[in-house]
C-alpha positions in Angstrom: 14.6 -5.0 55.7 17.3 -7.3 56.1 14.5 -9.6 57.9 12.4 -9.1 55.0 15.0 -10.6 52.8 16.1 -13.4 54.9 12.9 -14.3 54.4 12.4 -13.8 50.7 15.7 -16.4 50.8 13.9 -18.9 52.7 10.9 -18.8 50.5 12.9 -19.3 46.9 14.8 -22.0 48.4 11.6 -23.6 50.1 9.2 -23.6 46.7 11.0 -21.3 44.1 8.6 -18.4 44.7 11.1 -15.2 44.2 9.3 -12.0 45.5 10.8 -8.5 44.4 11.7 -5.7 47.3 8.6 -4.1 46.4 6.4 -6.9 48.0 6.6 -6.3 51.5 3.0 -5.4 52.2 2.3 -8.7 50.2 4.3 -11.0 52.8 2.8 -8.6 56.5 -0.8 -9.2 54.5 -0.5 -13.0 54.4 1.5 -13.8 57.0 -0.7 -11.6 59.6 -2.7 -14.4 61.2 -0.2 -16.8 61.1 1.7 -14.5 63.2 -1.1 -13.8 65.3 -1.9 -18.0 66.0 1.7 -18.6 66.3 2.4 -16.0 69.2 5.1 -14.2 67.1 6.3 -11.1 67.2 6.7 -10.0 63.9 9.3 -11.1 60.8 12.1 -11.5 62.4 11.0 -14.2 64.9 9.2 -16.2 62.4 12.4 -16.1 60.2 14.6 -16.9 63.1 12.2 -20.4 63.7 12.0 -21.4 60.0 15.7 -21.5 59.8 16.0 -23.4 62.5 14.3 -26.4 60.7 12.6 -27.7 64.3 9.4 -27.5 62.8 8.2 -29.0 59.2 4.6 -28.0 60.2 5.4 -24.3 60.3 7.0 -24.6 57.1 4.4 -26.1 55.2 1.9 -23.1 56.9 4.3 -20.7 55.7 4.8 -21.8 52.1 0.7 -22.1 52.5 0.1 -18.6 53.3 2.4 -17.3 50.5 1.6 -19.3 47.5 -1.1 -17.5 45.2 -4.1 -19.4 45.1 -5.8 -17.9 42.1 -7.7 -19.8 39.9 -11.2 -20.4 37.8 -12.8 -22.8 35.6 -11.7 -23.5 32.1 -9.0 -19.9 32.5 -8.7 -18.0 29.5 -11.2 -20.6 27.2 -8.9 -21.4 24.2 -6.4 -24.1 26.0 -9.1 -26.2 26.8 -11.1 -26.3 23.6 -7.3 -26.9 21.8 -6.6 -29.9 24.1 -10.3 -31.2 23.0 -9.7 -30.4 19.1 -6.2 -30.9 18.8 -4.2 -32.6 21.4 -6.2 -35.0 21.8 -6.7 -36.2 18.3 -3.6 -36.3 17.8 -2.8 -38.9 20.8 -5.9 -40.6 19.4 -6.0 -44.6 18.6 -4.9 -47.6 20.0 -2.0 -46.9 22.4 -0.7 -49.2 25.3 -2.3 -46.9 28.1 -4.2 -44.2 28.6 -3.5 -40.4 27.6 -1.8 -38.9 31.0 -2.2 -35.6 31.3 -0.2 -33.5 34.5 -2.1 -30.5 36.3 0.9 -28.5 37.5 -0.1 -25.9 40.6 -3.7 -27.2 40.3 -4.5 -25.5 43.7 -8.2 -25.8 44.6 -9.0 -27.6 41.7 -10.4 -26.0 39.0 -8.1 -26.4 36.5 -8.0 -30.5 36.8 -11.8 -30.8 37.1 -11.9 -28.5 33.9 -10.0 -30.8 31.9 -11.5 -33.7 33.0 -14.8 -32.1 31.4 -13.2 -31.0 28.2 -12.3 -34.9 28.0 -16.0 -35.9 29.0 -16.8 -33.5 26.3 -14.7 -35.1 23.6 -15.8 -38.7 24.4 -19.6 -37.6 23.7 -18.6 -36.1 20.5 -16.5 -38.1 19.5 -17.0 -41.8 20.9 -13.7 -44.0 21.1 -11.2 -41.4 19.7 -9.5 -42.1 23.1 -10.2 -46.1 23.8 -7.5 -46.2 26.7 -8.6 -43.0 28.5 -7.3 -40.4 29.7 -5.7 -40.1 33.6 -5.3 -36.4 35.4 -3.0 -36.3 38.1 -2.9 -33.0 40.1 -0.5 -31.6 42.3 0.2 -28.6 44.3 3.0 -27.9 47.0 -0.3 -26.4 49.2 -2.0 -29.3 51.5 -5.2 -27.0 52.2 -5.9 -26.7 48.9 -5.4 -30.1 47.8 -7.9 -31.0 50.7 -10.9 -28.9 49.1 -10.1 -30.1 45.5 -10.5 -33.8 46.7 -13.5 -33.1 47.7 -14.7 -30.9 44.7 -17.0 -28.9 46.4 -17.5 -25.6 45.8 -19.5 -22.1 46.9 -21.4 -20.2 44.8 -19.0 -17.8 44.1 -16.4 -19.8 43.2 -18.9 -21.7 40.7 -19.4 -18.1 39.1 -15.7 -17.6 37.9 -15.6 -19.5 34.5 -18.0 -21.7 34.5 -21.0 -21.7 32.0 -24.6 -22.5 33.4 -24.5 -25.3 30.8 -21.8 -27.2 32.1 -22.9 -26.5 35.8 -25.9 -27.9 35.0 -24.1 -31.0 33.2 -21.2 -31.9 35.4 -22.1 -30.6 39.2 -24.9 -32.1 41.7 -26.4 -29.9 44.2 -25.7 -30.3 47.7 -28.6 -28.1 49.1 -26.7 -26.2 51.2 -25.5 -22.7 48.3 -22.9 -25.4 47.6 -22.1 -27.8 44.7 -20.0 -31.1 44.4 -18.1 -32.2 40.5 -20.1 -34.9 39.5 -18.4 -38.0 40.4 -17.8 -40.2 37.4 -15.4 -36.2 36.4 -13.4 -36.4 40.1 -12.5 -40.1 39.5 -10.5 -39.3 36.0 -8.1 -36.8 38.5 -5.7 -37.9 41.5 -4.3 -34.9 43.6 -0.8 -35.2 44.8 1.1 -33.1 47.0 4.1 -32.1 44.8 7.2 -29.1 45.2 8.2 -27.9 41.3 11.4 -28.3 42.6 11.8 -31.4 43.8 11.6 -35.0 41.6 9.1 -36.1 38.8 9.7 -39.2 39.0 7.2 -40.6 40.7 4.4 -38.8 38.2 5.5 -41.5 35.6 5.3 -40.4 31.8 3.2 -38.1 30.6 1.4 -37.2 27.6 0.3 -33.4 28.3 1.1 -31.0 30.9 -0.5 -27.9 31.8 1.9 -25.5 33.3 0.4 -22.1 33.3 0.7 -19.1 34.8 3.1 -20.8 37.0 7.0 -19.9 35.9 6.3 -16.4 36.3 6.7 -17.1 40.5 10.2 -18.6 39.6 14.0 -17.5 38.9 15.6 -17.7 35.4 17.6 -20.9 36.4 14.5 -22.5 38.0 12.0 -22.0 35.6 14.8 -23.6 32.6 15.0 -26.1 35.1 11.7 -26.9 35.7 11.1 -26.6 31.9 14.6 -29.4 31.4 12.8 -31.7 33.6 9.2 -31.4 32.0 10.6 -32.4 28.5 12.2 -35.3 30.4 8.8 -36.6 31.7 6.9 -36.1 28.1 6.8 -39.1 26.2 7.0 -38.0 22.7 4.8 -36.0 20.8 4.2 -34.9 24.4 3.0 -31.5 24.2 2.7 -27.8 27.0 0.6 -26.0 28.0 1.9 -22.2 29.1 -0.2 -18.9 30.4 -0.2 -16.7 28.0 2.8 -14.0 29.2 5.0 -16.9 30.1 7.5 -17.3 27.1 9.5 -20.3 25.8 12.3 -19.0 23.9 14.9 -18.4 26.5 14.2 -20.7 29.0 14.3 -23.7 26.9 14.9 -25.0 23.7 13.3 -28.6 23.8 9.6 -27.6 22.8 8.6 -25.8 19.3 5.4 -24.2 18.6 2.2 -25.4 17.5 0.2 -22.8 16.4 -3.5 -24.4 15.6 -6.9 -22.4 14.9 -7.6 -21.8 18.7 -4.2 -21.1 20.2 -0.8 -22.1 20.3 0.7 -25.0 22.5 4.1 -26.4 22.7 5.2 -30.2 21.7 8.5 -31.6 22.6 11.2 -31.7 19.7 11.8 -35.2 18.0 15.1 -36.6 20.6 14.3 -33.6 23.3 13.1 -36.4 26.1 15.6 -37.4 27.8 13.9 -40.1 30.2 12.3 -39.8 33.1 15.1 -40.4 36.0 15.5 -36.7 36.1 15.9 -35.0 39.8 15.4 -31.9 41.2 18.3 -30.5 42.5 
């Protein structure tokens, strides 16, 4: 046990993931081969060698193997067709740049590629409501999954989770092989970055929209309010947030109201709640 939680304390302080004494099985499930390819013993020795620091690599496979990876197209429906409706009507018209839109966790990809065909959506419907563009960047704290969602190539199973035949048909080309690639003119609207929530947003620039959902439920109390703080720092006002669905505002921060619109709700930053973006992680 007290390995167990040695290691539960490396992990928060690594990526912000908190994990409850219930979740042992969770962390001997994932970190099994790990183990196995690293010669290890068990818990303790891998616990002993992270806190050492001698070895960024094993880090990175560490925070890897316990970082939840699950994601499908266009998840849960309403968010998307409210950024298409909504958000970005309202960012509409002549602007000095284009809409910037940040995919928080993004892990394999699905999520950025999703809004990057909601926006391909919008321009057909509605041609020049967003003259500038709009830019995606992407980011996960997971290298191996930022590798497949540059490439945007996906197996048939993971094509089944979410995504209509329609737009599959529309947006994907067929590489012959059970496997299909994003069309090409949708991967160039998104840039992947490898990015820890807890560490600076600076270098993400300002930012129009961010989706950050079903993420804060990983983190403590004071991260996600911090995480939130620096968000509203980044947003550009009306900058607006996306949240999952059981991942409530109210006591975590108090910069964002409510929006409720026909197909959802979504959060825009209070008038004076930015407070630039030189904000650091701790």
């Amino acid at each position: 046990m007290v390995d167990y939680e040695r290691f539960c304390r490396f992990l928060e302080q690594s990526c912000g993931i908190v994990l409850g004494p219930g979740k042992m099985y969770l962390v001997s499930s994932r970190l099994a081969p790990l183990l196995r390819e690293q010669g290890l013993s068990g818990l303790g020795e891998l616990v002993q060698r992270l806190e050492s620091g001698r070895s960024r690599a094993l880090r990175v496979a560490v925070v890897d193997a316990m970082t939840t990876n699950e994601t499908l197209w266009f998840r849960d429906g309403h968010p998307f067709e409210l950024l298409k409706e909504e958000v970005l009507e309202r960012l509409s018209g002549p602007r000095a740049g284009p809409v910037r839109i940040w995919s928080a966790a993004c892990s394999t990809g699905q999520e950025p590629y999703s809004i990057s065909m909601a926006v391909q959506e919008c321009n057909e419907k509605s041609p020049g409501r967003l003259p500038a563009g709009v830019e995606i960047i992407a980011t996960d704290i997971s290298p191996s999954v930022l590798k497949q969602a540059r490439e945007g190539i996906y197996e048939e199973l993971e094509l089944r989770r979410g995504l209509s035949p329609e737009r599959r048909q529309r947006f994907f080309r067929d590489l012959g092989d059970g496997r299909m690639q994003v069309r090409e003119d949708i991967r160039r609207r998104v840039t992947f970055r490898e990015l820890n929530l807890l560490q600076s947003y600076v270098g993400l620039g300002r930012l129009d929209v961010v989706f950050l959902r079903n993420v804060l439920i990983y983190f403590s109390h004071e991260n996600k309010s911090d995480i939130l703080r620096r968000v509203a720092q980044a947003l550009r006002p009306p900058g607006y947030l996306f949240l999952g669905g059981s991942e409530p505002m109210a006591s975590y921060s108090d910069a964002f109201e409510m929006v409720r619109c026909r197909r959802g709700v979504v959060y825009r930053l209070k008038e004076g709640a930015g407070g630039g973006i030189n904000a650091r992680g701790r």
